[in-house]
C-alpha positions as CSV (number, residue, x, y, z in Angstrom):
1,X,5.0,-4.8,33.4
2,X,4.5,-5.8,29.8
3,X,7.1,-4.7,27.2
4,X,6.5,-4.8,23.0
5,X,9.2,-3.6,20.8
6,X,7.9,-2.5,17.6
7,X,10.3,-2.8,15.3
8,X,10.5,-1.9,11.3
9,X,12.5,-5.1,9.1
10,X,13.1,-8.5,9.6
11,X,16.5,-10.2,11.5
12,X,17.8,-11.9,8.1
13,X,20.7,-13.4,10.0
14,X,20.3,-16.2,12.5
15,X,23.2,-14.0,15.1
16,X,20.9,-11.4,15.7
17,X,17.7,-13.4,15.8
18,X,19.6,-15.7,18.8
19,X,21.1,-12.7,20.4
20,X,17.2,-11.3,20.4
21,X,16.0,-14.6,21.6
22,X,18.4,-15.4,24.4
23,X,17.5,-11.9,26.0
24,X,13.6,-12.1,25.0
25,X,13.8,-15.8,27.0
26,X,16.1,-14.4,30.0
27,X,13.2,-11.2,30.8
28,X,10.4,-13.7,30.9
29,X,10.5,-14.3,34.6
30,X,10.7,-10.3,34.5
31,X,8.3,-8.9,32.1
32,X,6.1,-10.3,29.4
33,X,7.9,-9.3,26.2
34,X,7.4,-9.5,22.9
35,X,8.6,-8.8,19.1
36,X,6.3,-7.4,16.6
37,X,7.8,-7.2,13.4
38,X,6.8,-4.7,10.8
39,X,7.2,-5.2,7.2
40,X,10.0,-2.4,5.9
41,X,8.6,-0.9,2.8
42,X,11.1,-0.8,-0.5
43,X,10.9,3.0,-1.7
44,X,11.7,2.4,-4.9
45,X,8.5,0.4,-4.8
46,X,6.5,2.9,-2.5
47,X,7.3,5.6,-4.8
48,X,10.1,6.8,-2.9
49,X,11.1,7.9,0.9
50,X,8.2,10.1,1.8
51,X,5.9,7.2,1.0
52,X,7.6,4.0,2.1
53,X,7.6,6.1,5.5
54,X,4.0,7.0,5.6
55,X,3.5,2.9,4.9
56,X,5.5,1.9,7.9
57,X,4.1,4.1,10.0
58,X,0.6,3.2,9.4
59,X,1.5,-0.9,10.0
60,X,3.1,0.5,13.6
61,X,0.5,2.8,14.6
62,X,-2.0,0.0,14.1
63,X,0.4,-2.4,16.2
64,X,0.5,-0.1,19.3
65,X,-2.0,-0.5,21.7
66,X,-3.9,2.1,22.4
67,X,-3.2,2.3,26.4
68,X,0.4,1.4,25.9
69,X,2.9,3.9,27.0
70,X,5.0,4.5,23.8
71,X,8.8,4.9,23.2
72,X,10.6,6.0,20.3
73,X,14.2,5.2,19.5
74,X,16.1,8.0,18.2
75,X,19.5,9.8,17.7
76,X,17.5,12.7,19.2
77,X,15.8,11.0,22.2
78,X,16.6,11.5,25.4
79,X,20.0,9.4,27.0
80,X,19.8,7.5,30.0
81,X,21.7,5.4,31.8
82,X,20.7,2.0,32.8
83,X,19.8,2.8,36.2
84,X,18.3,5.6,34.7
85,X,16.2,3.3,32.6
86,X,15.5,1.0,35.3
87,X,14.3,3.6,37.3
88,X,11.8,5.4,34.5
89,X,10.2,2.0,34.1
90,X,9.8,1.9,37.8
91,X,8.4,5.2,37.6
92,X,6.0,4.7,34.8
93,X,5.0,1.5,36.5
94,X,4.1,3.4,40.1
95,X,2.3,5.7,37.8
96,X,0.3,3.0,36.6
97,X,1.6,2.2,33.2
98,X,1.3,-1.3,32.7
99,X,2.5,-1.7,29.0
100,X,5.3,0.1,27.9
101,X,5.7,-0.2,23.6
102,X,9.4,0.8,22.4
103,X,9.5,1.4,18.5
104,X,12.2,1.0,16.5
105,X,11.7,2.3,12.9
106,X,12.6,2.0,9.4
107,X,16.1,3.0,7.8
108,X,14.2,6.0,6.3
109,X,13.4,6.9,9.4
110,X,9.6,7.6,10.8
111,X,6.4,9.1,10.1
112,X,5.6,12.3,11.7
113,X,2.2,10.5,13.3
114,X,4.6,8.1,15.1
115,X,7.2,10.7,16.6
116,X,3.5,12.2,17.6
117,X,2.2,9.6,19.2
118,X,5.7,8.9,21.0
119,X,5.4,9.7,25.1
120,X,9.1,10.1,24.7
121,X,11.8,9.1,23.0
122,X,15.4,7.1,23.7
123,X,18.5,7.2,22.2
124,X,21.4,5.0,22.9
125,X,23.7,7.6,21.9
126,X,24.6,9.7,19.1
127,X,26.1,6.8,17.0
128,X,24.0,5.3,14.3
129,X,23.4,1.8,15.2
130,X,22.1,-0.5,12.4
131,X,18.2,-1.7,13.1
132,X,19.1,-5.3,14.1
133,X,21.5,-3.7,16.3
134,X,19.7,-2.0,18.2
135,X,16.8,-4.0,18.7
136,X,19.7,-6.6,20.7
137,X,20.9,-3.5,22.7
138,X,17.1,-2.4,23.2
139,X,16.6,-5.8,24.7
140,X,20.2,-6.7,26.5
141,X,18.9,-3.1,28.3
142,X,15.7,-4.0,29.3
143,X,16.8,-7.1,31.3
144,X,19.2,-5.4,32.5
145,X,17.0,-2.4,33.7
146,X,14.7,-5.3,35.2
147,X,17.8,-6.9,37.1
148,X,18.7,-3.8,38.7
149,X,15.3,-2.6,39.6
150,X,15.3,-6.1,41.7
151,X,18.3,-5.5,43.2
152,X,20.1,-8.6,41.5
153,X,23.7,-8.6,40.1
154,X,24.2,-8.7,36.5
155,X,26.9,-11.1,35.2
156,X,29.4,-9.4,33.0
């Protein structure tokens, strides 16, 4: 299985970019996985919300692969567990989905193209987590859904 997490914005602060890396270098033996980081688009620059949106959203449509399985963060998406996670990769792997893309958009949100071209969507809850956030708990998750797919133990 191959994992991408598409996400909107830039870790600024070294915490979250070691708290990425330390999970991105732990699923290695797992998965491949990787970060593609899209440039978040200022709407007072854009010409406000509507626009900056449209922006990003073009920059992550054009970063998704066009067989990949796509996921969409969001308050709205569908909760799951982690065994429940673990076990809709395993599904979507038996099914013969060998790239799974999770997106993570801008703090304006998404385009409506995106939430189209989403196979489903996640959410982690109804709290709002900030971007960076989210992108650690995205990956912490995903090794986490790998180790219990194998049957290992997770050190808490």
């Amino acid at each position: 299985m191959k994992f991408t997490v598409i996400a909107v914005g830039k870790l600024k602060e070294r915490f979250w970019s070691d708290a990425c890396s330390e999970y991105l270098k732990r699923l290695q033996p797992y998965a491949k996985t990787k970060v593609v980081e899209i440039a978040d688009v200022d709407p007072a620059r854009a010409g406000g919300e509507a626009a900056s949106i449209e922006r990003e959203g073009t920059s992550i449509l054009k970063a998704i692969p066009e067989r990949a399985h796509m996921v969409l963060l969001a308050i709205d998406g569908k909760q799951r567990s982690s065994e429940g996670l673990s076990q809709r990769i395993d599904d979507l792997g038996l099914s013969g989905v060998g790239e799974i893309v999770f997106v993570i958009g801008g703090s304006c949100g998404v385009s409506a193209d995106v939430r189209a071209r989403a196979d489903e969507t996640l959410s982690f809850g109804l709290i709002t987590l900030p971007h960076n956030l989210a992108r650690v708990v995205l990956l912490e998750q995903l090794y986490r859904a790998c180790k219990i797919s194998r049957g290992e133990p997770y050190h808490k």
